[in-house]
N, C-alpha and C positions, 0 to 999 in steps of 0.2 A: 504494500500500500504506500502511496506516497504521498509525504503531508505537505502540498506547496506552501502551505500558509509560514513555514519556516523560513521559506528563502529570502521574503523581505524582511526577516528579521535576523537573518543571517550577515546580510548585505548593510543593515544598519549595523549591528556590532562591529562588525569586520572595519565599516568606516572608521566607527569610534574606538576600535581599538579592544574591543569588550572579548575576554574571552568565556566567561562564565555571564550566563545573565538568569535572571530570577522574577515569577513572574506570575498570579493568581490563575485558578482555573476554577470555576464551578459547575458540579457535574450532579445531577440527582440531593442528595443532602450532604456532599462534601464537598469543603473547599481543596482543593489542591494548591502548594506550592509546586510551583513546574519552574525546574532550573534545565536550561541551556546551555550545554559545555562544547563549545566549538574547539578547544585544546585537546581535546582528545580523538583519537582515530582506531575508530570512526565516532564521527560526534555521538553522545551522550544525551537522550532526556531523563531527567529523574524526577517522578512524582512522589508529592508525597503530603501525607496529610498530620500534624503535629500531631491536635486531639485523637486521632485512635496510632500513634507510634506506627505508623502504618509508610511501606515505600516502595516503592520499585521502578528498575531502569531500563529503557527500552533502548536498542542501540538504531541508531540514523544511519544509513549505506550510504554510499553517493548517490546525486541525485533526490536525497531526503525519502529514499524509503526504507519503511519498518517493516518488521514484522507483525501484524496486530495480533496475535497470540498469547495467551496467558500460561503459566503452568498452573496445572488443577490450585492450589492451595493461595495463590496470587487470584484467580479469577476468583473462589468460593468468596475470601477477603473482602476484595472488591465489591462486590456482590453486597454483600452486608455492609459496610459504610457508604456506600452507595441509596443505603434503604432499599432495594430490591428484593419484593419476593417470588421466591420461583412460581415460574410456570412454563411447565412442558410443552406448552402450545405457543409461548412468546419469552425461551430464552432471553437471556442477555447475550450481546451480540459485541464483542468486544469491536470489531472491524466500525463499529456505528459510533459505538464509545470517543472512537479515532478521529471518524469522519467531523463530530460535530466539534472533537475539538479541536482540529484544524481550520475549523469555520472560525475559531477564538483563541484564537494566533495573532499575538500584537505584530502589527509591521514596521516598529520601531520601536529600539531600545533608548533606554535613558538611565545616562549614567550613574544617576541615584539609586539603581535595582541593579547593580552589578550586587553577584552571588558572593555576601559576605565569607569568607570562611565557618564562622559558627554558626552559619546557615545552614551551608552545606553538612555541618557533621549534625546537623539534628535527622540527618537522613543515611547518611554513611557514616557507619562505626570505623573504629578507628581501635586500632590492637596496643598502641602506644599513649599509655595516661591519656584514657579514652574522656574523664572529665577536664582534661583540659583544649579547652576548645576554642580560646578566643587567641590571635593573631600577639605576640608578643617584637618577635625580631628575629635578627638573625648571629650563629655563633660560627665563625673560622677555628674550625678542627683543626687545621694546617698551624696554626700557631698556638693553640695548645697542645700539638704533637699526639691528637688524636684522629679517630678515623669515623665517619657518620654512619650511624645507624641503620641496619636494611628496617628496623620498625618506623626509623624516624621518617625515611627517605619516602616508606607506603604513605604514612601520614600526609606527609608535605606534597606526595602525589594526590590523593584521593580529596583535601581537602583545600589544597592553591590550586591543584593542576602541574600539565606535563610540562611546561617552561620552568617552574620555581622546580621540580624534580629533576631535570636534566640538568638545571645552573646549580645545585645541591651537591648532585652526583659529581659532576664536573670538575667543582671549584672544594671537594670537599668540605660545606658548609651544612648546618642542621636547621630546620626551624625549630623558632623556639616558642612555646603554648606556658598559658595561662587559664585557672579557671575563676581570675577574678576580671568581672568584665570592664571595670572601668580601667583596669590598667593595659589593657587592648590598645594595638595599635594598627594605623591604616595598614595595610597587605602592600609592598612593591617588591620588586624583584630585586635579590642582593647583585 
């Protein structure tokens, strides 16, 4: 299936430079956060809804097609924060699910909804002081004569993205988290 309603929101980030953007969806009785990861290959949507701890990721191919498929336990989920009740005669149609929300695809991003970091980890766990989640800075290994982390370097992937992971990997640097939020700081790349 293909979601065109992406590509003019693709083409705004891209101008603005946005690799992660973040973005409301409502579907039946749930709001969706819908985050946009154009840094990863193949792009990334990830829904997810706070009040039921609920999320899942669909991957974008070129060309901006998905697969609209659920696995059994993802679709049941669904199904139920959705408020849908079965019926054998008028399934849930996950392919309709898609369609309509491709109809409610913004076609521009704005820079105030770039995907926070501890945005993003209210939806992707994280195996490294998984409560510390808000953006602190950055540490050079290299002149403490140490060497970064494969837990740190997942983190700094799953939750910056693949540019702060490759300049990480690279330059032997960590990010560094906090789970006090006002000592948070904005996200750039070391």
């Amino acid at each position: 299936m293909k979601l065109e309603g992406l590509f003019d929101l693709y083409r705004s980030m891209k101008s603005q430079e946005i690799d992660r953007y973040r973005f409301s969806y409502m579907s039946g009785k749930a709001i969706f956060d819908v985050f946009f990861f154009i840094d990863e290959s193949p792009f990334v949507l990830l829904f997810g809804v706070k009040s039921e701890n609920f999320s899942f990721e669909i991957v974008v191919e070129k060309g901006f097609e998905i697969d609209p498929r659920f696995d059994r336990d993802t679709y049941k989920e669904l199904c139920r924060i959705l408020g849908l009740e079965y019926d054998p005669d008028r399934p849930f149609s996950p392919w309709s699910f898609f369609k309509e929300f491709n109809k409610n695809i913004p076609d521009q991003a704005f820079k105030l909804q770039k995907a926070a970091p501890h945005e993003v980890a209210s939806y992707r766990s994280v195996a490294e002081e998984a409560d510390k989640i808000y953006f602190l800075g950055w540490r050079d290994n290299t002149k403490r004569g140490e060497q970064v982390g494969v837990l740190n370097l997942e983190k700094t992937r799953r939750l910056l993205g693949e540019k702060a992971f490759e300049r990480c990997q690279q330059k032997n640097i960590s990010s560094c988290w906090t789970d006090n939020k006002k000592a948070a700081k904005d996200f750039a790349l070391p």
